[in-house]
N, C-alpha and C positions, 0 to 999 in steps of 0.2 A: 094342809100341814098338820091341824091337829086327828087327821085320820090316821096318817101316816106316822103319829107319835105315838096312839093308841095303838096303832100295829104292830110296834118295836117292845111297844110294853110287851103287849101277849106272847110276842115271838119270844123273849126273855125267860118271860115266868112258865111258860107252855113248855118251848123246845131246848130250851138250853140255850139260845142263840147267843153268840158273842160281838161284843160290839168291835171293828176291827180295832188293833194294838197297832203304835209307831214302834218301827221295827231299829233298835237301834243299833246304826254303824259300827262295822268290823272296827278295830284297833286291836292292833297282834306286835308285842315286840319281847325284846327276854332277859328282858330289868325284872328281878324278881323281889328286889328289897334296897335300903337307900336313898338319896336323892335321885332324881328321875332331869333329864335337860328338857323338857318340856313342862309349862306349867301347871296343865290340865288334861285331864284325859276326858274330858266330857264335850263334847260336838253338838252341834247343832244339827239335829236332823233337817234333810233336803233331798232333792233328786241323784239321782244315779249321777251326773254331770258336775260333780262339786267340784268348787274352786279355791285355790289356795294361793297366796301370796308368800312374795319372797321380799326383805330388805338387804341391804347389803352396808358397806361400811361408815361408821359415823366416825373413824379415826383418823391420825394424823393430823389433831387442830380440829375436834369436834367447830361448826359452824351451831350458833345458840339459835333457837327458835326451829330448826328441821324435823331431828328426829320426834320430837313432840308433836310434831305439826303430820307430820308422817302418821302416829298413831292414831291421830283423829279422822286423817283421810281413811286409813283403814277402815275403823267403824263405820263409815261411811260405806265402804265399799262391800263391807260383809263377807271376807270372804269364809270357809269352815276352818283355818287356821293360819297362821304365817312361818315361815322357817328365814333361819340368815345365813349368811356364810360369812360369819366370820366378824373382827376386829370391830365389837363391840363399845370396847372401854379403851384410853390411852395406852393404860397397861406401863408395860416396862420397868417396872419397879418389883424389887421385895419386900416392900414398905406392905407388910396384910392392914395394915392401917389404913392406909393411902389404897390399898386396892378393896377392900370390905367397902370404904366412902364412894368410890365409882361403879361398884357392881350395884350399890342400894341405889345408886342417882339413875343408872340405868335399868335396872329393875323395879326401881319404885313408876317411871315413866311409862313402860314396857306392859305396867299392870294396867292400865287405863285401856290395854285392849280388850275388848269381848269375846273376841277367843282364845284357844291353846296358842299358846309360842313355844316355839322351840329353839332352843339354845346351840351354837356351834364358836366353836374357839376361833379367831386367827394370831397370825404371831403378834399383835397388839394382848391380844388378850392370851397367851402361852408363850410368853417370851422366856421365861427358865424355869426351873423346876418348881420353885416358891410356886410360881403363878400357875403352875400344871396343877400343882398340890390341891393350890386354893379352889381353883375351878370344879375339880375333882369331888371338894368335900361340897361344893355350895351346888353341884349339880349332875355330879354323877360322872358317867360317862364320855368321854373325849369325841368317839367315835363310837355310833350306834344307828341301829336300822328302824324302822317297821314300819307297817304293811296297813294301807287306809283305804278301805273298801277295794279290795284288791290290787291296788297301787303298792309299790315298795320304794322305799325312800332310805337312799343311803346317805348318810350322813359321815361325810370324811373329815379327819386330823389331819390337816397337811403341813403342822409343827410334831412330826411324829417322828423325833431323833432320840435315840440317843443319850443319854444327861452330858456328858462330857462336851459330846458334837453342840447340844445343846448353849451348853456355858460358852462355846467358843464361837458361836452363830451371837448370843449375848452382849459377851463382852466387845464382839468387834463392832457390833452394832451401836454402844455404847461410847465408844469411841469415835464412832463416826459422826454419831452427831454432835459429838464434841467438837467437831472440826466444823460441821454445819455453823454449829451456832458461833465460832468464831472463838471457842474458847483455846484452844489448840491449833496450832500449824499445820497444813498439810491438805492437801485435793478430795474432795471427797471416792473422785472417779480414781484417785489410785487408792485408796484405803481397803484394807480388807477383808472388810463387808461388804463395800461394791463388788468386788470378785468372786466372791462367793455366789455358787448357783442356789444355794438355798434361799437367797436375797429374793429371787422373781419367784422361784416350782416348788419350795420347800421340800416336803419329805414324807415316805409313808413305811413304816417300818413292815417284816415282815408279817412278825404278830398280826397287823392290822388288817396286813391281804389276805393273811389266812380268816381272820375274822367273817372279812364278807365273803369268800370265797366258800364258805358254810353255810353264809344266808343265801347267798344265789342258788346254791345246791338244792336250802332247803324249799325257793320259790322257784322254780323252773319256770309256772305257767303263769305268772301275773301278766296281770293287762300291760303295765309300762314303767319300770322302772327312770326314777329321778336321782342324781348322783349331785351332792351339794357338798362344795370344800371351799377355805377360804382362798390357795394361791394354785392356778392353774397346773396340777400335778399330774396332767396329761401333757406336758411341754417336757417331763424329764425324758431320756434317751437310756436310761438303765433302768434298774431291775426298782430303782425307789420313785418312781413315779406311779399310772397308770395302767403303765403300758399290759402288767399283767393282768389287771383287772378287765381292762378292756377288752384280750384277748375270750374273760370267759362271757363277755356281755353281745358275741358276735350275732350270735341267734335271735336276739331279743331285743326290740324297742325300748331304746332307752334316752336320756337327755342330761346333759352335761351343764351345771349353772356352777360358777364362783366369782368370788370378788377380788381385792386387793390391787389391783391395778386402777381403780377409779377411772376409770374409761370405759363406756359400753363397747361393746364388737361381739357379733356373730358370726360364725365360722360352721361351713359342712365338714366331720372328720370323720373317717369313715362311715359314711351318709349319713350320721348324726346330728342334731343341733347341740352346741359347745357355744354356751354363753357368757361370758363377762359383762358384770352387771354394772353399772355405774357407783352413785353413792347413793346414802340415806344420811347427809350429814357429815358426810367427809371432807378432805382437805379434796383443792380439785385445782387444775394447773388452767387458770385462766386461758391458755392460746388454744386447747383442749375441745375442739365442739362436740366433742361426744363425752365429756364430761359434765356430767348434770346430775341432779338429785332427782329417784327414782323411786317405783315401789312395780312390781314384776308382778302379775295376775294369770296364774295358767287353771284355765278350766279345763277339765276332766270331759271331754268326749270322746269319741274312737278313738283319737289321737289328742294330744294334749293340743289347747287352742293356747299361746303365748300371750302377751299384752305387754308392753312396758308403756308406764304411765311416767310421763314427765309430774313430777309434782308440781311444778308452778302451771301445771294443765287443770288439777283435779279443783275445783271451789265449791263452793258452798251457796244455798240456795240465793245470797247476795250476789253471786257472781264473783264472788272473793277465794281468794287460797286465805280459809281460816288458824290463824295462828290460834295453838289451843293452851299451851303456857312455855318459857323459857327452859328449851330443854337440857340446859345445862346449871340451872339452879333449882331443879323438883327435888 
């Protein structure tokens, strides 16, 4: 060994020799100034095979102790970053009082990860325009791409109406759980926010397809495009869902993840995988066995390798699922 240190010297001072450099990871996207929805642009260097995790919803009656307990398994898990789709915060409110107190409970939580996160809206967290605003000013972009060692990652608004349409997806919504909670008359199945299709597929405006219909343009030859939104907006049957996006992703390996249904299912859609994720903290319908709290692991090899991890699976050197603090008083 000390021949072999003495060699490196000479090689040095002799030839010029360099000692090799960590070569650090692509990150390509075209936020050029502003808030940015992801919290770090710095990676951890690793193999060609990196792996990235997804969460998915803590809403509808956040459950205390989950998504805390979630960020710890992460650490654990190491992946090089995490993405969500969507319904972060309760939301539903214009109170920026009351919504500023739940972005900082769940971004103060959020920070205990060790890598980049990236931020995605669902209609808990973009329910009117107040909360489009806010989101907007605390994080940028609604809907936005880029590209991680040659991977592309689309990142969809699938509350992408409208303001008008918007207020009247709102206010019915508003009304209905008025009637939930018992404080008004009336069924919820006839109300009319049940009837409404933007209730299950939401919405994708045209702006937004033309958006990515630019960046698929501009990446023809990535290795695998990832398509992450919060409410399945491949289920629409018109021109505001998928459908056209789809049409230009025919050529190309891609894979379809969102939430909002708290129920896992896998589905082949034009020989694709189309996944609905379960929760990370969500409200979950007891009779439900494919509702469970989760965290999603897809490694990066020729083809994306999947994983969904039950969290009351992941433990700690005890053998325990370690509770890391109460995720709803950080």
């Amino acid at each position: 060994m000390k021949v072999l240190n003495i060699y490196l010297t000479l090689c040095l001072i002799t030839f010029g020799c360099q000692a090799p450099t960590e070569q650090k990871p692509t990150f390509e996207h075209d936020i050029t100034s502003g808030p940015t929805p992801w919290t770090s642009d710095t990676f951890e260097l690793e193999e060609e095979d990196f792996t990235f995790a997804i969460i998915s919803d803590l809403t509808g009656g956040e459950r205390p102790n989950i998504y805390g307990t979630a960020v710890g398994q992460l650490n654990r898990l190491d992946p090089t970053f995490v993405l969500s789709v969507g319904d972060l915060i309760e939301g539903g409110t214009e109170d920026t009082v009351q919504l500023a107190k739940e972005w900082d409970s769940f971004d103060g939580r959020t920070s205990h990860l060790n890598m980049p996160f990236f931020h995605l809206g669902g209609n808990h967290d973009l329910s009117n325009p107040v909360m489009r605003k806010f989101f907007e000013n605390r994080f940028g972009r609604r809907y936005y791409h880029f590209v991680y060692e040659n991977i592309l990652f689309l990142m969809l608004d699938s509350e992408d109406y409208e303001e008008k349409r918007m207020m009247e997806i709102y206010e019915a919504r508003a009304k209905a759980l008025k009637i939930i909670a018992g404080e008004i008359e009336g069924s919820y199945e006839e109300s009319d926010y049940y009837k409404m299709a933007e209730r299950n597929i939401g919405g994708m405006s045209t702006e937004q397809f033309e958006y990515f219909k630019e960046v698929l343009a501009k990446y023809p030859d990535v290795k695998w495009t990832f398509l992450l939104m919060h409410k399945p907006l491949w289920l629409h049957e018109d021109n505001k869902g998928l459908e056209r996006l789809e049409a230009l992703l025919t050529d190309r390996p891609y894979t379809v993840f969102n939430g909002h249904v708290h129920s896992y299912s896998h589905r082949k859609r034009q020989g694709r995988d189309y996944i609905m994720l379960g929760t990370t903290g969500g409200s979950q319908n007891p009779r439900d066995s494919m509702a469970f709290d989760e965290v999603t692991l897809v490694r990066m090899d020729n083809e994306p390798v999947i994983t969904t991890l039950k969290m009351e699976g992941i433990l700690d050197e005890t053998g325990k699922v370690n509770v890391v603090y109460d995720s709803l008083n950080h």
